[in-house]
mmCIF file as Biopython writes it, N, C-alpha, C and O atoms, coordinates in Angstrom:
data_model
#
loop_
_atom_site.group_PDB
_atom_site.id
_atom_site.type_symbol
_atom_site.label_atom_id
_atom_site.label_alt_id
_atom_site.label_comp_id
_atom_site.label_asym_id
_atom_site.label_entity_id
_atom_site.label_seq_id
_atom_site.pdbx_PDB_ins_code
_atom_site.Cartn_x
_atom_site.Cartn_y
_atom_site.Cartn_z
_atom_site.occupancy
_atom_site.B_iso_or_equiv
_atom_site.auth_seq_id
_atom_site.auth_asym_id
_atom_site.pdbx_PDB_model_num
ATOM 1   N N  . UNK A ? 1  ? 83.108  119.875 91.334  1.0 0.0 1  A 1 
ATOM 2   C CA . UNK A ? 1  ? 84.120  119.409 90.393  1.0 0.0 1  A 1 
ATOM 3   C C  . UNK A ? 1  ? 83.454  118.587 89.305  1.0 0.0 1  A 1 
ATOM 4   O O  . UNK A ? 1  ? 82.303  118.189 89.480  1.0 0.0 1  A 1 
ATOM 5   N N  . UNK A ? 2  ? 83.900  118.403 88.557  1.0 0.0 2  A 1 
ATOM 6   C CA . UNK A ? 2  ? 83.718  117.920 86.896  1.0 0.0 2  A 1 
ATOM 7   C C  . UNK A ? 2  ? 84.714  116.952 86.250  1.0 0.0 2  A 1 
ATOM 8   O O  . UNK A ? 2  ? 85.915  117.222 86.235  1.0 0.0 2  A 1 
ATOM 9   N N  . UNK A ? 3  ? 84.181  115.730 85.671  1.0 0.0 3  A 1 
ATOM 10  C CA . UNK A ? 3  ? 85.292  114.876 85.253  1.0 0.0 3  A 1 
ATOM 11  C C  . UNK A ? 3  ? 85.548  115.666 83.844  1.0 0.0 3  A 1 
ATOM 12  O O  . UNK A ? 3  ? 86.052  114.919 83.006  1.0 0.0 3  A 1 
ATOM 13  N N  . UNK A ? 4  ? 85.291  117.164 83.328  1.0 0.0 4  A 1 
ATOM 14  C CA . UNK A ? 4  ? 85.513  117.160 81.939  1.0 0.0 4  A 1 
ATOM 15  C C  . UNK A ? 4  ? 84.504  117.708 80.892  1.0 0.0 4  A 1 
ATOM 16  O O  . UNK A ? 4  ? 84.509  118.698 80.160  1.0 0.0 4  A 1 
ATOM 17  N N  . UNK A ? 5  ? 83.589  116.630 81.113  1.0 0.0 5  A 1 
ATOM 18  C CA . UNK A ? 5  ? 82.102  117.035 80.643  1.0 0.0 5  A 1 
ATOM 19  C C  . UNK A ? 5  ? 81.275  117.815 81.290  1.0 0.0 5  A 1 
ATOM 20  O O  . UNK A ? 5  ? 81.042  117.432 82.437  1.0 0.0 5  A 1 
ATOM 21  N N  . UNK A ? 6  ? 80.675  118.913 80.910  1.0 0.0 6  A 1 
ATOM 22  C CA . UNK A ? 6  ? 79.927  119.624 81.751  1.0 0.0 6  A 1 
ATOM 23  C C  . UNK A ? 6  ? 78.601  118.956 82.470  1.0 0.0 6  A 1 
ATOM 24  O O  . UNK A ? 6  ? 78.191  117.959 81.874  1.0 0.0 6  A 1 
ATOM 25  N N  . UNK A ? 7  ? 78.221  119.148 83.073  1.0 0.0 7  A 1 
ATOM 26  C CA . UNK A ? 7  ? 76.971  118.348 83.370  1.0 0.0 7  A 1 
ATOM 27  C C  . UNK A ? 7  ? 77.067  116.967 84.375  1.0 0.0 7  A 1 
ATOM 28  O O  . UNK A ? 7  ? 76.122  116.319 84.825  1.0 0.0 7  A 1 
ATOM 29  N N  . UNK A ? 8  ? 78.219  116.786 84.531  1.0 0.0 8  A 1 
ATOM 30  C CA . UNK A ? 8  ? 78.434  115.535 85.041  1.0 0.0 8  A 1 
ATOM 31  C C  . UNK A ? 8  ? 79.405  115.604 86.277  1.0 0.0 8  A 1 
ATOM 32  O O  . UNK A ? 8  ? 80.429  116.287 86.296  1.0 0.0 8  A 1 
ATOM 33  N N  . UNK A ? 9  ? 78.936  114.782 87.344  1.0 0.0 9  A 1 
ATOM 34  C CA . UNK A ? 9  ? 79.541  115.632 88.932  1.0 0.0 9  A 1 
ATOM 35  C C  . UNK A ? 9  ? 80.337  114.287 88.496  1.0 0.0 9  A 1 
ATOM 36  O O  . UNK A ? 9  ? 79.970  113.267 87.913  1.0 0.0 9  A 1 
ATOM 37  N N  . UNK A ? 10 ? 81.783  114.783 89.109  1.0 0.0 10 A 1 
ATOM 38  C CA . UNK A ? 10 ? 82.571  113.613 89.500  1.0 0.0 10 A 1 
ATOM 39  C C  . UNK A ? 10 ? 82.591  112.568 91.227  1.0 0.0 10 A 1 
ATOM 40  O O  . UNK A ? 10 ? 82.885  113.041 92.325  1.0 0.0 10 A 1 
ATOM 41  N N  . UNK A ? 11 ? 82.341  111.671 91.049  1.0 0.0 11 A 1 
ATOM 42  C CA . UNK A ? 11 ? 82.437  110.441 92.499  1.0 0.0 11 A 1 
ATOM 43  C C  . UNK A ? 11 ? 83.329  109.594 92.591  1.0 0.0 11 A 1 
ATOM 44  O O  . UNK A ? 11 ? 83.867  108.723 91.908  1.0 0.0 11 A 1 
ATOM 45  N N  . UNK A ? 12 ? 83.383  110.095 93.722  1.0 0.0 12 A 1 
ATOM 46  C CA . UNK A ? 12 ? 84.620  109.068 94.087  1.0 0.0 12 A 1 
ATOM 47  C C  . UNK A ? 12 ? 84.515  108.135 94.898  1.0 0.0 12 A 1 
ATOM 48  O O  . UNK A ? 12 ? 85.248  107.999 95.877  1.0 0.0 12 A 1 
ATOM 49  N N  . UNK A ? 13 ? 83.222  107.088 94.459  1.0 0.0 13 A 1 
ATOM 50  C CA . UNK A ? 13 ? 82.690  106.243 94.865  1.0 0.0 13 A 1 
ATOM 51  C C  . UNK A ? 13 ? 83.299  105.100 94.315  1.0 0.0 13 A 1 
ATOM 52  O O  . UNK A ? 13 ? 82.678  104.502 93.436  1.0 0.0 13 A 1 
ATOM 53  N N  . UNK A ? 14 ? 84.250  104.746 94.623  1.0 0.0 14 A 1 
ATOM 54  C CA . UNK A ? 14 ? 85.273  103.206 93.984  1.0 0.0 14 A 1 
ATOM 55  C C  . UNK A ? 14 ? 85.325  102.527 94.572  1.0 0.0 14 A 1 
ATOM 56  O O  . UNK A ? 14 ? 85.727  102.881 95.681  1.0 0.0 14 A 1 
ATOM 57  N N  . UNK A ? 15 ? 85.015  101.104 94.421  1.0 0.0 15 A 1 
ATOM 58  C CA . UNK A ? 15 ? 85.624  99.908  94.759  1.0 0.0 15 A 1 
ATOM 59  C C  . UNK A ? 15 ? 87.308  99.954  95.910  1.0 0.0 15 A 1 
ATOM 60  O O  . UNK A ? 15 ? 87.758  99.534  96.977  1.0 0.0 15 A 1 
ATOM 61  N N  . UNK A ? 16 ? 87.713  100.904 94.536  1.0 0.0 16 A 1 
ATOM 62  C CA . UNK A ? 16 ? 89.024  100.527 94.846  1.0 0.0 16 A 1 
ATOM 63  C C  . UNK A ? 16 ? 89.820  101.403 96.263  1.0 0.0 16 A 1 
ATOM 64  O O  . UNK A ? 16 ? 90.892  101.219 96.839  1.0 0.0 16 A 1 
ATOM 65  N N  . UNK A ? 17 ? 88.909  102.218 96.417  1.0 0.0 17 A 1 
ATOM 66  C CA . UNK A ? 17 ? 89.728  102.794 97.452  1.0 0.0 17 A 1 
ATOM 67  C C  . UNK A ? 17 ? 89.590  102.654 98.418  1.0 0.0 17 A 1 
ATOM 68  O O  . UNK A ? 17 ? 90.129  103.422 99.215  1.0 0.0 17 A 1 
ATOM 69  N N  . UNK A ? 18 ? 88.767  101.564 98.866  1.0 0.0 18 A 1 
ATOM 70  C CA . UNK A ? 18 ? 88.863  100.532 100.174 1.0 0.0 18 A 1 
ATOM 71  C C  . UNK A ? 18 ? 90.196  99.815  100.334 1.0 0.0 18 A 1 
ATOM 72  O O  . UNK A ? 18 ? 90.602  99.311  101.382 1.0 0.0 18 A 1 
ATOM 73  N N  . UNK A ? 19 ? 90.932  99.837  98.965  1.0 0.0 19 A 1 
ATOM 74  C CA . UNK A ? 19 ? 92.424  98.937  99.072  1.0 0.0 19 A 1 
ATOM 75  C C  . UNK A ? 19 ? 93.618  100.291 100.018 1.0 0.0 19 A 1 
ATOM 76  O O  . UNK A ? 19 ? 94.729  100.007 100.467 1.0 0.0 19 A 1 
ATOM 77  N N  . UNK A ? 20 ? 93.209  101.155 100.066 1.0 0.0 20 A 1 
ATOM 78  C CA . UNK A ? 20 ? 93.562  102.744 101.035 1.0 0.0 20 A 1 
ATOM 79  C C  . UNK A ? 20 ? 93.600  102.020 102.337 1.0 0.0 20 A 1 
ATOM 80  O O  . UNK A ? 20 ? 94.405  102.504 103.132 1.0 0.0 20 A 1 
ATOM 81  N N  . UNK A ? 21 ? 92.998  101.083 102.716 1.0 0.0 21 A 1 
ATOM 82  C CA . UNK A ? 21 ? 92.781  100.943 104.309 1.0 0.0 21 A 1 
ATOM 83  C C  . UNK A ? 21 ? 93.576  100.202 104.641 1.0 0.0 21 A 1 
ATOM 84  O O  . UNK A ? 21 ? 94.003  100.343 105.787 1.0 0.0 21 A 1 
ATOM 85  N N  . UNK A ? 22 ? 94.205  98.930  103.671 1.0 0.0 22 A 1 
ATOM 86  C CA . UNK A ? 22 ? 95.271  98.133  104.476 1.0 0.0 22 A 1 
ATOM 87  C C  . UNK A ? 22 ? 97.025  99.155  104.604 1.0 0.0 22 A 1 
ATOM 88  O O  . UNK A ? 22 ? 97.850  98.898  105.480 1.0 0.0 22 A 1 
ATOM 89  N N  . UNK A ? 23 ? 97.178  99.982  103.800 1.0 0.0 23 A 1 
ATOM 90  C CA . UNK A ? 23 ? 98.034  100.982 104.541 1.0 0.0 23 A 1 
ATOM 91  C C  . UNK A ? 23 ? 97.767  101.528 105.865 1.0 0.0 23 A 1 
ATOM 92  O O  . UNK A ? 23 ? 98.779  101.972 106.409 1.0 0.0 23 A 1 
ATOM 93  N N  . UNK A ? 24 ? 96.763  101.613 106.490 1.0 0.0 24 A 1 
ATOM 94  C CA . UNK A ? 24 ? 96.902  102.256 107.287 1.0 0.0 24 A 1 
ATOM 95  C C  . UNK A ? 24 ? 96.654  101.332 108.716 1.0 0.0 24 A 1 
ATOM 96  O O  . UNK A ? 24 ? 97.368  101.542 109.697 1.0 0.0 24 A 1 
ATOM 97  N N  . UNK A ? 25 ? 95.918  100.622 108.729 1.0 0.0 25 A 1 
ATOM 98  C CA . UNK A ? 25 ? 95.337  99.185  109.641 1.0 0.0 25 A 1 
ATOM 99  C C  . UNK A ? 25 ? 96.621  98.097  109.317 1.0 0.0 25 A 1 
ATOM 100 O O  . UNK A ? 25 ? 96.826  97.087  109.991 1.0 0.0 25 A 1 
ATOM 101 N N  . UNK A ? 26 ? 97.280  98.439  108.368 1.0 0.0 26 A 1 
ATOM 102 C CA . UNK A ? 26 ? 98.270  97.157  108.447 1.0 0.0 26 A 1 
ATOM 103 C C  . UNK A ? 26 ? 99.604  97.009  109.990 1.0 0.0 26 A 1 
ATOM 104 O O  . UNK A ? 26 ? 100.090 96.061  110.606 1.0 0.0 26 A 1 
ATOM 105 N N  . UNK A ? 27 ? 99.775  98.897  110.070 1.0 0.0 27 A 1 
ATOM 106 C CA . UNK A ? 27 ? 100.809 98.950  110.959 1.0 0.0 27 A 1 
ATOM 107 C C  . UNK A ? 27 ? 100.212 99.470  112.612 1.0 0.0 27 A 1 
ATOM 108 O O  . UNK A ? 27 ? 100.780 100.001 113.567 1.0 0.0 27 A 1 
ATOM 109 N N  . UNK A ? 28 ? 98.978  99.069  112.397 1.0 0.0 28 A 1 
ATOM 110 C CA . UNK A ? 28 ? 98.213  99.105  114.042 1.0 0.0 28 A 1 
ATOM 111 C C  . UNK A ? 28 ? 98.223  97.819  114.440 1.0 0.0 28 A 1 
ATOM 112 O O  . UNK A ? 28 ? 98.178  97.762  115.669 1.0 0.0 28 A 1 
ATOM 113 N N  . UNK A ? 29 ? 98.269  96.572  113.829 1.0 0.0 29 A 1 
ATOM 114 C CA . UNK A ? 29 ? 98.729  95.149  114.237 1.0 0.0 29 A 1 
ATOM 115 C C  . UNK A ? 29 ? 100.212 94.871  114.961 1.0 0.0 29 A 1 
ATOM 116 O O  . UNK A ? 29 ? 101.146 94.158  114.594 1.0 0.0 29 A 1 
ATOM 117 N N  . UNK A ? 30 ? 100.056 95.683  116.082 1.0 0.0 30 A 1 
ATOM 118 C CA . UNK A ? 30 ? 101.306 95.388  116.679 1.0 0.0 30 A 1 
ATOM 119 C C  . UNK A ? 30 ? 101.924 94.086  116.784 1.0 0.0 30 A 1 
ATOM 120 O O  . UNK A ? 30 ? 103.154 94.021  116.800 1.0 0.0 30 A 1 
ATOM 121 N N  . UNK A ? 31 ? 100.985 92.695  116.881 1.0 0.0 31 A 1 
ATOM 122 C CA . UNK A ? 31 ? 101.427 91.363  116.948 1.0 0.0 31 A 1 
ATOM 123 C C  . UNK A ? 31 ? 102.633 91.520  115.940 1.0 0.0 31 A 1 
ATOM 124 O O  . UNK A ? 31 ? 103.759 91.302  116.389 1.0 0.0 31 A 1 
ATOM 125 N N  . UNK A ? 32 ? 102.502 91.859  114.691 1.0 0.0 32 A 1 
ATOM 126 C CA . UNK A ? 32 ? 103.519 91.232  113.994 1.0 0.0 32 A 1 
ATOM 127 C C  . UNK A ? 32 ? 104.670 91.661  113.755 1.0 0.0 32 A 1 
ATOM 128 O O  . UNK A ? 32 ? 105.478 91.204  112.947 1.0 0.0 32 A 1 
ATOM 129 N N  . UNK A ? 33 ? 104.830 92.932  114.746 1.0 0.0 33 A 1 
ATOM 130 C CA . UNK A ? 33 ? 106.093 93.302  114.641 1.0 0.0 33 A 1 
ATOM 131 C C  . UNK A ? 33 ? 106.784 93.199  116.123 1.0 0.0 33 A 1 
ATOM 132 O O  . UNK A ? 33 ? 107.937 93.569  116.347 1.0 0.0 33 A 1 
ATOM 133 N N  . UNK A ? 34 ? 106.016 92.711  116.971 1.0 0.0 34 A 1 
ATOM 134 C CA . UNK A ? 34 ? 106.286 92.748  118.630 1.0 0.0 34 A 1 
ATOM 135 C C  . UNK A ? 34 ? 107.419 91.440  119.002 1.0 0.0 34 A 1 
ATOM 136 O O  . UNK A ? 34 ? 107.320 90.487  119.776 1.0 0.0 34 A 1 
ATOM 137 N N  . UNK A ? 35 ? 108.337 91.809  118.225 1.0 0.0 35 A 1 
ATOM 138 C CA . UNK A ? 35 ? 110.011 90.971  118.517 1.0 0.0 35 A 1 
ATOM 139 C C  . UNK A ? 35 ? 110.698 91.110  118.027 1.0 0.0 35 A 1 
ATOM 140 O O  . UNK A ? 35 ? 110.641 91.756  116.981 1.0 0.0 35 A 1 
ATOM 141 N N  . UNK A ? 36 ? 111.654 90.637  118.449 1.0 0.0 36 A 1 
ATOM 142 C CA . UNK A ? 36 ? 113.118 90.774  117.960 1.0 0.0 36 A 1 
ATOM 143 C C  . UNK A ? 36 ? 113.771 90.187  117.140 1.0 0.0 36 A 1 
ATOM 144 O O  . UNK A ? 36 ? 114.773 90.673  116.616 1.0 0.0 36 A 1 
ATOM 145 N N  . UNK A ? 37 ? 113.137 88.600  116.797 1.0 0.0 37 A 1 
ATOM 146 C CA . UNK A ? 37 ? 113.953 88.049  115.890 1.0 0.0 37 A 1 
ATOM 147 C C  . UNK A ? 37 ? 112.473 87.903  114.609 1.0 0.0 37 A 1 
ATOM 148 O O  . UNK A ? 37 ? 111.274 88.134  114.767 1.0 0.0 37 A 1 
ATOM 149 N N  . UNK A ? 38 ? 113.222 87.446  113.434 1.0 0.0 38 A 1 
ATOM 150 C CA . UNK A ? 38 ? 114.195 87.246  112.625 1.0 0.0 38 A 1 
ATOM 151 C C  . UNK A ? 38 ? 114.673 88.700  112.491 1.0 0.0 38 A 1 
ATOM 152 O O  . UNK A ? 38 ? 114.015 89.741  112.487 1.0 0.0 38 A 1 
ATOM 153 N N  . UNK A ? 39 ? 116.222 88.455  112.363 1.0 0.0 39 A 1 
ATOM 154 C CA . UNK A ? 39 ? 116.623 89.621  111.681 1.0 0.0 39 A 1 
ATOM 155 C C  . UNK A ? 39 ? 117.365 89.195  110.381 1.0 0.0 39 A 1 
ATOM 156 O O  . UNK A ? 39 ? 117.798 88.132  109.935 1.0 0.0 39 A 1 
ATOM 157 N N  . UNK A ? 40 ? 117.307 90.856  109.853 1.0 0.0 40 A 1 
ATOM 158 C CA . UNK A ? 40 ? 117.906 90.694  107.997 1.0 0.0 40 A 1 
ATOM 159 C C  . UNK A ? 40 ? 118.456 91.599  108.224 1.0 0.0 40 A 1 
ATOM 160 O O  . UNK A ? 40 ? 118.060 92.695  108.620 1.0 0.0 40 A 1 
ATOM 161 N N  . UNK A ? 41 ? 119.746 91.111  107.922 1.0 0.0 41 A 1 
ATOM 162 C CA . UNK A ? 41 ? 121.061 91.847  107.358 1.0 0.0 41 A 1 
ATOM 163 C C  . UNK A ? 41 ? 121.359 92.798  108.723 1.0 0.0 41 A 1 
ATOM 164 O O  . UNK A ? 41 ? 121.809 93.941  108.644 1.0 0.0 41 A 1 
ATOM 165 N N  . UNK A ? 42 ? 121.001 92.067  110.077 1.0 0.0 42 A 1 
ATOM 166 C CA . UNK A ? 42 ? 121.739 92.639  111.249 1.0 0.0 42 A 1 
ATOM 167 C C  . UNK A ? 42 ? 120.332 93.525  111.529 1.0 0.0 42 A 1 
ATOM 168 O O  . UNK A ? 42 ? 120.318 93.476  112.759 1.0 0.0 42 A 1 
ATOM 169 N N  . UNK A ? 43 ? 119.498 94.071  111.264 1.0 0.0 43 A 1 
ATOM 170 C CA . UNK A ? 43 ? 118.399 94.394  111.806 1.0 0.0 43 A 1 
ATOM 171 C C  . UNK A ? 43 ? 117.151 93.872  112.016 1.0 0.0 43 A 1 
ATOM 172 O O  . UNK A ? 43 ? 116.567 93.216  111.154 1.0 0.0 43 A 1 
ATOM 173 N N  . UNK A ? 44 ? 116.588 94.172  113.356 1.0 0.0 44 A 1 
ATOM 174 C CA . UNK A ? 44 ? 115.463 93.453  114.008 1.0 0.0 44 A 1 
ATOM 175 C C  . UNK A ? 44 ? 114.526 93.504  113.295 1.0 0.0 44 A 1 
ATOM 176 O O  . UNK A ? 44 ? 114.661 94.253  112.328 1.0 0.0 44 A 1 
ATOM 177 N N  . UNK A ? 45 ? 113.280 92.811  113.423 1.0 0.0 45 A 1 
ATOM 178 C CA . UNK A ? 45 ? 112.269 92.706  112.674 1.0 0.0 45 A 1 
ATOM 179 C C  . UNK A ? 45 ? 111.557 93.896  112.804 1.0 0.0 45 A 1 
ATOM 180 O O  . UNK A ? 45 ? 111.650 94.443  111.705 1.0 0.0 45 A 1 
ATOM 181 N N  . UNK A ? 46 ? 111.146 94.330  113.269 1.0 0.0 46 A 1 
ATOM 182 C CA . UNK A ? 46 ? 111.127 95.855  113.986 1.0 0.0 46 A 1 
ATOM 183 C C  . UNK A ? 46 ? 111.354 96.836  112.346 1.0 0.0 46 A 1 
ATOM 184 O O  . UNK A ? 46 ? 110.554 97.006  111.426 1.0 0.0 46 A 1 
ATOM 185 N N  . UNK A ? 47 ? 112.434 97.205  112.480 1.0 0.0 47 A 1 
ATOM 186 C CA . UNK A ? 47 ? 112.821 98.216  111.292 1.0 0.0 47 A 1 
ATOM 187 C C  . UNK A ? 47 ? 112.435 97.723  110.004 1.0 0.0 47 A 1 
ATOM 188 O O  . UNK A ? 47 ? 111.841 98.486  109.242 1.0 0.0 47 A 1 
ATOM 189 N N  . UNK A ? 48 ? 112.763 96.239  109.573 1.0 0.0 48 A 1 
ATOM 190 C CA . UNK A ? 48 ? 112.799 96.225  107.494 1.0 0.0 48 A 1 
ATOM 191 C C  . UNK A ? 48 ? 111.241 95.920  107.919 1.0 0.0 48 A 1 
ATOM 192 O O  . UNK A ? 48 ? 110.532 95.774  106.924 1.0 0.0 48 A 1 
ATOM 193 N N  . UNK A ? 49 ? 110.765 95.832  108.774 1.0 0.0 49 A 1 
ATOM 194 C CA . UNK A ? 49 ? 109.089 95.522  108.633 1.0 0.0 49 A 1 
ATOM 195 C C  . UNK A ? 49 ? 108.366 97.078  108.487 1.0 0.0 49 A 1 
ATOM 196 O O  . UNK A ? 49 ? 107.440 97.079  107.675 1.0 0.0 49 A 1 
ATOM 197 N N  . UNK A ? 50 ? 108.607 98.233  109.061 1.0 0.0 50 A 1 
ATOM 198 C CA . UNK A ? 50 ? 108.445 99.235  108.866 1.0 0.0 50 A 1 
ATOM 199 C C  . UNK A ? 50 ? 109.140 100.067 107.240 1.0 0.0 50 A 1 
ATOM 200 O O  . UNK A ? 50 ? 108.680 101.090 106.733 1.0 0.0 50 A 1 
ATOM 201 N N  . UNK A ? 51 ? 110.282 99.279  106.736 1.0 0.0 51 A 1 
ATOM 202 C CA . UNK A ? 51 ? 110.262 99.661  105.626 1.0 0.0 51 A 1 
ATOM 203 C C  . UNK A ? 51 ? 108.931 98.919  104.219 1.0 0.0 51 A 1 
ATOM 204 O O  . UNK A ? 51 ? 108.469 99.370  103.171 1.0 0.0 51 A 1 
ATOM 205 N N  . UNK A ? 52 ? 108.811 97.991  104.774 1.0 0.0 52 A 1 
ATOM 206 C CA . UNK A ? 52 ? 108.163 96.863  104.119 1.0 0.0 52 A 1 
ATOM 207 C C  . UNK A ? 52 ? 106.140 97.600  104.040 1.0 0.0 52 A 1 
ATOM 208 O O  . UNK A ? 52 ? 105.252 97.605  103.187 1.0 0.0 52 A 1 
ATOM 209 N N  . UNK A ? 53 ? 106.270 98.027  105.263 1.0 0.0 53 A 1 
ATOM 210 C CA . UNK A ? 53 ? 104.409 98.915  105.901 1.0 0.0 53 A 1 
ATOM 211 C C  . UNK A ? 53 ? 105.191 100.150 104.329 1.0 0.0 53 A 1 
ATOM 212 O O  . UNK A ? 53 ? 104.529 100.345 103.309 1.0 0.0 53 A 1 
ATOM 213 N N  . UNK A ? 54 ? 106.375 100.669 104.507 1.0 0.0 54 A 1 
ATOM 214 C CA . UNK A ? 54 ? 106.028 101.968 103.341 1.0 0.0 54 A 1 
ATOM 215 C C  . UNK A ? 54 ? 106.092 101.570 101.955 1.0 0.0 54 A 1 
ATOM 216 O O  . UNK A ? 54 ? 105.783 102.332 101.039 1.0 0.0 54 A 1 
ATOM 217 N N  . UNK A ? 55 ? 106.539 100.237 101.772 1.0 0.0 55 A 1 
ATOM 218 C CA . UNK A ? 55 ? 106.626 99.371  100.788 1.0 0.0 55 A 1 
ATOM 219 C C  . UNK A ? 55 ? 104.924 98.689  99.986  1.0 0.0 55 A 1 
ATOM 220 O O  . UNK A ? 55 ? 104.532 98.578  98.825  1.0 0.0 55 A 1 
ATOM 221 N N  . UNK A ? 56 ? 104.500 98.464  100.944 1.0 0.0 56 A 1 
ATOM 222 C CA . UNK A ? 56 ? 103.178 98.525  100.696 1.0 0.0 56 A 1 
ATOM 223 C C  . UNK A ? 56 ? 101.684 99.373  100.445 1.0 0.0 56 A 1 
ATOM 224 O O  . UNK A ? 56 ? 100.610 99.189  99.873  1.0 0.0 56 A 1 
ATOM 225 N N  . UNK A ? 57 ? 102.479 100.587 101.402 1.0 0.0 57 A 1 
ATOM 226 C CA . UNK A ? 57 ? 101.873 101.475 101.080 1.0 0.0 57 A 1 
ATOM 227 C C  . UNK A ? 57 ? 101.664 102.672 99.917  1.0 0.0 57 A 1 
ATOM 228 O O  . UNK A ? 57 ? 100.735 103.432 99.645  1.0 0.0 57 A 1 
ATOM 229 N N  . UNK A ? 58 ? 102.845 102.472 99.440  1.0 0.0 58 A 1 
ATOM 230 C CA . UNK A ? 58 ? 103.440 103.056 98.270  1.0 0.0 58 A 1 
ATOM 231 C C  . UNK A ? 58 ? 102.567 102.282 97.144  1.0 0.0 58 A 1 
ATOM 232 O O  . UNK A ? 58 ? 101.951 102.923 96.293  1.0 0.0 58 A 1 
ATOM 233 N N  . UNK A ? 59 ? 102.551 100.917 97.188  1.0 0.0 59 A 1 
ATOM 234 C CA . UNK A ? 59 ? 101.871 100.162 96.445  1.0 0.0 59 A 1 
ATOM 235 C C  . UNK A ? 59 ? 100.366 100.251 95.896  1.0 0.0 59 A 1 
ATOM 236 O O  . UNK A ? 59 ? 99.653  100.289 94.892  1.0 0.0 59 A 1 
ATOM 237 N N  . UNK A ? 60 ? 100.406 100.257 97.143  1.0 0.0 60 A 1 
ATOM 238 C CA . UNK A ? 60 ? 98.737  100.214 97.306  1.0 0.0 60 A 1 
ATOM 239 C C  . UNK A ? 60 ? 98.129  101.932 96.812  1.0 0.0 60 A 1 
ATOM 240 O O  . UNK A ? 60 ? 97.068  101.959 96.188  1.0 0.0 60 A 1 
ATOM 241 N N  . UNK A ? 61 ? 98.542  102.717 96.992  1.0 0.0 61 A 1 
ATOM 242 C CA . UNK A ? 61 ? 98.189  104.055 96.887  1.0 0.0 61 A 1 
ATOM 243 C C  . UNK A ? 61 ? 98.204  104.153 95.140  1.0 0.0 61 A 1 
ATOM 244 O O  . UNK A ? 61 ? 97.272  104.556 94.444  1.0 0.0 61 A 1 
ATOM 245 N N  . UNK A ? 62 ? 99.757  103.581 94.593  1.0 0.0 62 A 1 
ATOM 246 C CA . UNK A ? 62 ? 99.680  103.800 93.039  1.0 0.0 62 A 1 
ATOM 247 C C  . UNK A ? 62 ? 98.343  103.148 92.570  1.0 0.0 62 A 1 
ATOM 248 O O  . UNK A ? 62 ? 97.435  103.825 92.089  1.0 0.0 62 A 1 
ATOM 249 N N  . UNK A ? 63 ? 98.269  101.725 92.743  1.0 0.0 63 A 1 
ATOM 250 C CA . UNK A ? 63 ? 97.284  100.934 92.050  1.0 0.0 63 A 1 
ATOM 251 C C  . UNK A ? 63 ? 95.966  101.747 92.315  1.0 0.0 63 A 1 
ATOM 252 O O  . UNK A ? 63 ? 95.254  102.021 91.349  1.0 0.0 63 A 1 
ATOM 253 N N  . UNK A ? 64 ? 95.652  102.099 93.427  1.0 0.0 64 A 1 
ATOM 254 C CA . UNK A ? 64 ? 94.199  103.050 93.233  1.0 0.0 64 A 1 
ATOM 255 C C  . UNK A ? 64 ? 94.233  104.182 92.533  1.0 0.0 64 A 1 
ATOM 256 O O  . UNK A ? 64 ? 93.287  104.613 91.873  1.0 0.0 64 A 1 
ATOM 257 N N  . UNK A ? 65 ? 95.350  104.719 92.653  1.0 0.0 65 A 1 
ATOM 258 C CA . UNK A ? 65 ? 95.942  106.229 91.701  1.0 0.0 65 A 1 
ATOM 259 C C  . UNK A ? 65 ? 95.011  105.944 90.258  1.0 0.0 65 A 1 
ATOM 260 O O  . UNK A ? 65 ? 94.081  106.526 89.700  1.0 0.0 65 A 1 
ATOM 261 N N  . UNK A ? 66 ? 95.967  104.483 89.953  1.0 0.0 66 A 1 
ATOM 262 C CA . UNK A ? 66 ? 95.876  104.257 88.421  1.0 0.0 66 A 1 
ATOM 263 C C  . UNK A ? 66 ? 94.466  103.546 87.704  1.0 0.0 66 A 1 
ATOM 264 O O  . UNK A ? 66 ? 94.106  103.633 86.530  1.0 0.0 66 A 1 
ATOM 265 N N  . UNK A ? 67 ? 93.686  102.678 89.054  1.0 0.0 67 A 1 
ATOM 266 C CA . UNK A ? 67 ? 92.208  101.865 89.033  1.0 0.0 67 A 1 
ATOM 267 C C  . UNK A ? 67 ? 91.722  103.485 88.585  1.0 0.0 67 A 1 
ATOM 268 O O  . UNK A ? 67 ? 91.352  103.696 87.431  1.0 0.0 67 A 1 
ATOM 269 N N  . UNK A ? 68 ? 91.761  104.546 89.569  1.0 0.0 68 A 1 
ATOM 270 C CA . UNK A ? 68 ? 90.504  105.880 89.272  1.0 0.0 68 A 1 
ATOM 271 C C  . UNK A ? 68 ? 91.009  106.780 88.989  1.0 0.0 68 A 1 
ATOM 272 O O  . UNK A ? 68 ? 91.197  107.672 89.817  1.0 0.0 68 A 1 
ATOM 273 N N  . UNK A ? 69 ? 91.406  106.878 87.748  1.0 0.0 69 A 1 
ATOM 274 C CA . UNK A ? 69 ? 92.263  107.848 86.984  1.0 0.0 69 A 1 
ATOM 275 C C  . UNK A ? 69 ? 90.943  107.792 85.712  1.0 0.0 69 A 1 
ATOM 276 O O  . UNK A ? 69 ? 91.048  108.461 84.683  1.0 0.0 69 A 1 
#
């Protein structure tokens, strides 16, 4: 592959896509979701914390999208 210019290999040697890993290592920390309370808006910590892991992950994926573009 080619960024464009002929002659020139593209790498995807970034900084930034080490920020890729707290999506995925964030929701193997079972400690911080291993209870029941606080809850928001009638659900356990459990569920909006799993919306919160795709909340971040979503995050994190654009900003490297846009760092190696």
């Amino acid at each position: 592959m080619t960024t464009g210019e002929p002659g020139q290999p593209r790498t995807d040697r970034s900084p930034w896509n080490w920020l890729l890993v707290v999506p995925i290592v964030l929701p193997l920390l079972t400690f911080l979701f291993n209870a029941d309370e606080p809850r928001l808006l009638g659900f356990p910590l459990f569920y909006w914390l799993q919306l919160a892991f795709i909340v971040v992950g979503v995050t994190c994926t654009t900003i490297v999208y846009r760092m190696t573009k």
